[in-house]
N, CA and C atoms as an extended XYZ file, in Angstrom:
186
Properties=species:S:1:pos:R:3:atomname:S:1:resname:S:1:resid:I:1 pbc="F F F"
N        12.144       40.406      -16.355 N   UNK     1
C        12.731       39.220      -16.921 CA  UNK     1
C        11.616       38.227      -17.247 C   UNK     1
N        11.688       38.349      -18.492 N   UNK     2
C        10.519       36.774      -18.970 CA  UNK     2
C        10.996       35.503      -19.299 C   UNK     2
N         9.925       34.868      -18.484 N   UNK     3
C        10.964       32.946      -18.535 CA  UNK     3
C        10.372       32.459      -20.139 C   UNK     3
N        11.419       31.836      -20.397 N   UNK     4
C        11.215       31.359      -21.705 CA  UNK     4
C        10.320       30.105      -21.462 C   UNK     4
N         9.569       29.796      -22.815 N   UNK     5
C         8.754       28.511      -22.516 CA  UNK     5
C         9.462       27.274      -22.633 C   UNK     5
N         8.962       26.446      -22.118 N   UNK     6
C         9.243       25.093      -21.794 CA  UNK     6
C        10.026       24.328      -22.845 C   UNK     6
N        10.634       23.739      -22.803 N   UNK     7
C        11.415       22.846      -23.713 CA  UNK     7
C        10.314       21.783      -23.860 C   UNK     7
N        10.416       21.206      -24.812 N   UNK     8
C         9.105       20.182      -25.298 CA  UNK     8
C         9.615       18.573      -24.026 C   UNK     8
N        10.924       18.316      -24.306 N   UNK     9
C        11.395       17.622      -23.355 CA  UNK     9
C        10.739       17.668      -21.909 C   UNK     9
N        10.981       18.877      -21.171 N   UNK    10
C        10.227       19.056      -19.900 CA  UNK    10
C         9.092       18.707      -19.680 C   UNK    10
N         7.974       18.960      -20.849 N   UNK    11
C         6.407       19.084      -21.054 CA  UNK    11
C         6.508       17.656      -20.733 C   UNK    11
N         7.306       16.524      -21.622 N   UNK    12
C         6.853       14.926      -21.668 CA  UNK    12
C         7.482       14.295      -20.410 C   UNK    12
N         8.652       15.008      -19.711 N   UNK    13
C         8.921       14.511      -18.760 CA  UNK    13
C         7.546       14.811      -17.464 C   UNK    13
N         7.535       15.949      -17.483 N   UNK    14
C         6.135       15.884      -16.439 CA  UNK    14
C         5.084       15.332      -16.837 C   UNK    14
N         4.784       14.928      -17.889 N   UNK    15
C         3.472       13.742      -18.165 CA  UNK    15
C         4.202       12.499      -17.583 C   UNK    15
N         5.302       12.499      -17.739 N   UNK    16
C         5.797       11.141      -17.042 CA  UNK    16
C         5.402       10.933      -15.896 C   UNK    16
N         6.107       11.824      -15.324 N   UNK    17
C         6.226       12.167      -13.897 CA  UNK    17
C         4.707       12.302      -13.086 C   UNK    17
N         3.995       12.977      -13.656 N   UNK    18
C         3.090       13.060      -13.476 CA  UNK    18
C         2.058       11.342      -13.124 C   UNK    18
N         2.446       10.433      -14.914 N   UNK    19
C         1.493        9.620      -14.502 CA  UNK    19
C         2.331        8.268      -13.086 C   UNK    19
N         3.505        8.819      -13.386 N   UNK    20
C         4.077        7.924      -12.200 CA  UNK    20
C         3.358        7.810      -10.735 C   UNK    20
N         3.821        9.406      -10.583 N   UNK    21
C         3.022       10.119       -9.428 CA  UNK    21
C         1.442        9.096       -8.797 C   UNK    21
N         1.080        9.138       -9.799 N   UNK    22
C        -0.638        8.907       -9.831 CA  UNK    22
C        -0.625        7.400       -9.676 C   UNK    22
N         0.080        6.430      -10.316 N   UNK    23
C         0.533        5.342      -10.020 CA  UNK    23
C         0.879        4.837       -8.226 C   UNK    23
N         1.451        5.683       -7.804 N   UNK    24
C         2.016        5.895       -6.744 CA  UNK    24
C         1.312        5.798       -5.373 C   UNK    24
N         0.904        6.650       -5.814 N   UNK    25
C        -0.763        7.542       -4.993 CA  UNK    25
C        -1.569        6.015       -4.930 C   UNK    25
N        -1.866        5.306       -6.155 N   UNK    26
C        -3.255        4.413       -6.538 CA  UNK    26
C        -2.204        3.171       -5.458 C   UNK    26
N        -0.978        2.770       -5.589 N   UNK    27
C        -0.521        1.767       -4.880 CA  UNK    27
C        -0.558        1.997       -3.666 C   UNK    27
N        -0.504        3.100       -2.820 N   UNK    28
C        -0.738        3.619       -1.333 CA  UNK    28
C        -2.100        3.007       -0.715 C   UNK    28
N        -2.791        3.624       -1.907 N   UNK    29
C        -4.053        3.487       -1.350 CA  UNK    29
C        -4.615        2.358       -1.554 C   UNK    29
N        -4.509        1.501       -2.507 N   UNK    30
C        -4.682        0.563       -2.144 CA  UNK    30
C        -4.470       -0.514       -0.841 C   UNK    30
N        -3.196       -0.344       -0.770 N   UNK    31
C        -2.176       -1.090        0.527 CA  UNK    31
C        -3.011       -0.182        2.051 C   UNK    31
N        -3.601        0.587        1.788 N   UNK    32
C        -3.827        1.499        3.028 CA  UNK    32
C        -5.265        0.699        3.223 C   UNK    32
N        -6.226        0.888        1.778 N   UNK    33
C        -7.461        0.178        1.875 CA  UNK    33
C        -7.275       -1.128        2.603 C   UNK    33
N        -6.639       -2.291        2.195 N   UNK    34
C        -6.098       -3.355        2.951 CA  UNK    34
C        -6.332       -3.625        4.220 C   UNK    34
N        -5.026       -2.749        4.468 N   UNK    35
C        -4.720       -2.420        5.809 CA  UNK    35
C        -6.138       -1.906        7.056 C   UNK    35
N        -6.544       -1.470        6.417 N   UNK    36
C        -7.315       -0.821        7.205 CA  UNK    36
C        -8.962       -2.047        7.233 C   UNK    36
N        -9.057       -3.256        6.259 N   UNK    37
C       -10.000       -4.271        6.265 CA  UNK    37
C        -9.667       -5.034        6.535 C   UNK    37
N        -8.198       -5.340        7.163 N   UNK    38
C        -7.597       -6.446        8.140 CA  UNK    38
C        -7.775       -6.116        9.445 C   UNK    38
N        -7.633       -4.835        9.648 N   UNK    39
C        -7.684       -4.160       11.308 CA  UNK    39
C        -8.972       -4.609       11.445 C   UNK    39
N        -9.757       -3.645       10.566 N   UNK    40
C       -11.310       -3.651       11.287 CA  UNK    40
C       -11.943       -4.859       10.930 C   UNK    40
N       -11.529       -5.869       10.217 N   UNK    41
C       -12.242       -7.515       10.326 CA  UNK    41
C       -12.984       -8.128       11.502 C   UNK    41
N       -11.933       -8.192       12.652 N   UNK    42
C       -12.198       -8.253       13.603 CA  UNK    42
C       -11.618       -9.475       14.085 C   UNK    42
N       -11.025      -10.034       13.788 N   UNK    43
C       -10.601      -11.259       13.263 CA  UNK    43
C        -9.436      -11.123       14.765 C   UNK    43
N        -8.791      -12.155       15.689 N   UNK    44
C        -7.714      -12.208       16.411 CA  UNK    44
C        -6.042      -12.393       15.189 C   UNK    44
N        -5.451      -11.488       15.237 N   UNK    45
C        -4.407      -10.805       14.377 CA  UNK    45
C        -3.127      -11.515       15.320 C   UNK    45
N        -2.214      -12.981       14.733 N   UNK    46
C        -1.193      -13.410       15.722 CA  UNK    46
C        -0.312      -13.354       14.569 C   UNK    46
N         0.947      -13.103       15.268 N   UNK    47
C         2.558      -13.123       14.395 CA  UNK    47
C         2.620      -14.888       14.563 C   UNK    47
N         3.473      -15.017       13.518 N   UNK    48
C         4.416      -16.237       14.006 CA  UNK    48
C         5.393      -16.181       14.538 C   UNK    48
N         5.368      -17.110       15.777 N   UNK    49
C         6.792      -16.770       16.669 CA  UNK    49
C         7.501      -17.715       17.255 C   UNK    49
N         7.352      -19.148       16.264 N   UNK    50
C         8.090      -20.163       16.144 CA  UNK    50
C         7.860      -21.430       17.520 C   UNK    50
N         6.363      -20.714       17.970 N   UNK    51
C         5.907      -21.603       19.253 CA  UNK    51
C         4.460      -22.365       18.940 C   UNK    51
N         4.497      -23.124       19.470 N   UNK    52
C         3.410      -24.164       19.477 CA  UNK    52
C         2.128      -23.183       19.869 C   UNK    52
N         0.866      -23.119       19.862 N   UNK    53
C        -0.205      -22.321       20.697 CA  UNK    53
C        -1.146      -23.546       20.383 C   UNK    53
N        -2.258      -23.850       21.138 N   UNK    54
C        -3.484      -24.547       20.800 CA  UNK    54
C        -4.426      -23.754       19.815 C   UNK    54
N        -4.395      -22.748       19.398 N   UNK    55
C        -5.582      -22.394       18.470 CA  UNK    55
C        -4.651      -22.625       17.318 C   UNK    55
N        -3.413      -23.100       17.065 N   UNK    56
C        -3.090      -23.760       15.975 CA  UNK    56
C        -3.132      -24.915       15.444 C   UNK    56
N        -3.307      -26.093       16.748 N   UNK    57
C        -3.994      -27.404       16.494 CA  UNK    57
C        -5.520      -27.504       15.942 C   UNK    57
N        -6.463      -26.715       16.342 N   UNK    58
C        -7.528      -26.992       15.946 CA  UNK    58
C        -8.247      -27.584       17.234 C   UNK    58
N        -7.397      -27.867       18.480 N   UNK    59
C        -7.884      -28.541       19.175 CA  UNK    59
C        -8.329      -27.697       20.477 C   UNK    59
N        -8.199      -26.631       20.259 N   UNK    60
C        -8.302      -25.436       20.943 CA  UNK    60
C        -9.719      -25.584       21.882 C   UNK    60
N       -10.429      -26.096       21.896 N   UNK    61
C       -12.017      -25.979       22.497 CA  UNK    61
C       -12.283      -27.451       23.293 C   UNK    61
N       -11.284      -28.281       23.236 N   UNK    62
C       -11.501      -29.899       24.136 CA  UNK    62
C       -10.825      -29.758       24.785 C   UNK    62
C-alpha cells in the first residue's frame, strides 16, 4: 500500500505549525533564561505578604 502525497494544505499547515512551535520553544526559553538570572543574582528574593518588615522602610540598619 502506497501513501499518497501530501495535500498542499497539510505542507502549509506544518510550516505553520512548525513556525508556531519554534515561537514557543523561543518564549520558554526565554522565561527560563530569566528565571534562572533572578535565582542566581543573589539578591534576598521576598513575596509580598501584606506585613510591615524593616528592610522595607529603609531604616533597616539604625
Amino acid at each position: 500500500m502506497a501513501f499518497r502525497p501530501d495535500h498542499e494544505l497539510h505542507r502549509r499547515r506544518f510550516g505553520r505549525n512548525l513556525g508556531l512551535g519554534l515561537v514557543l520553544v523561543a518564549f520558554v526559553a526565554i522565561v527560563f533564561g530569566l528565571t534562572v538570572v533572578k535565582v542566581t543574582n543573589g539578591d534576598p528574593m521576598q513575596g509580598f505578604d501584606h506585613s510591615l518588615r524593616p528592610e522595607m522602610t529603609g531604616k533597616a540598619g539604625q
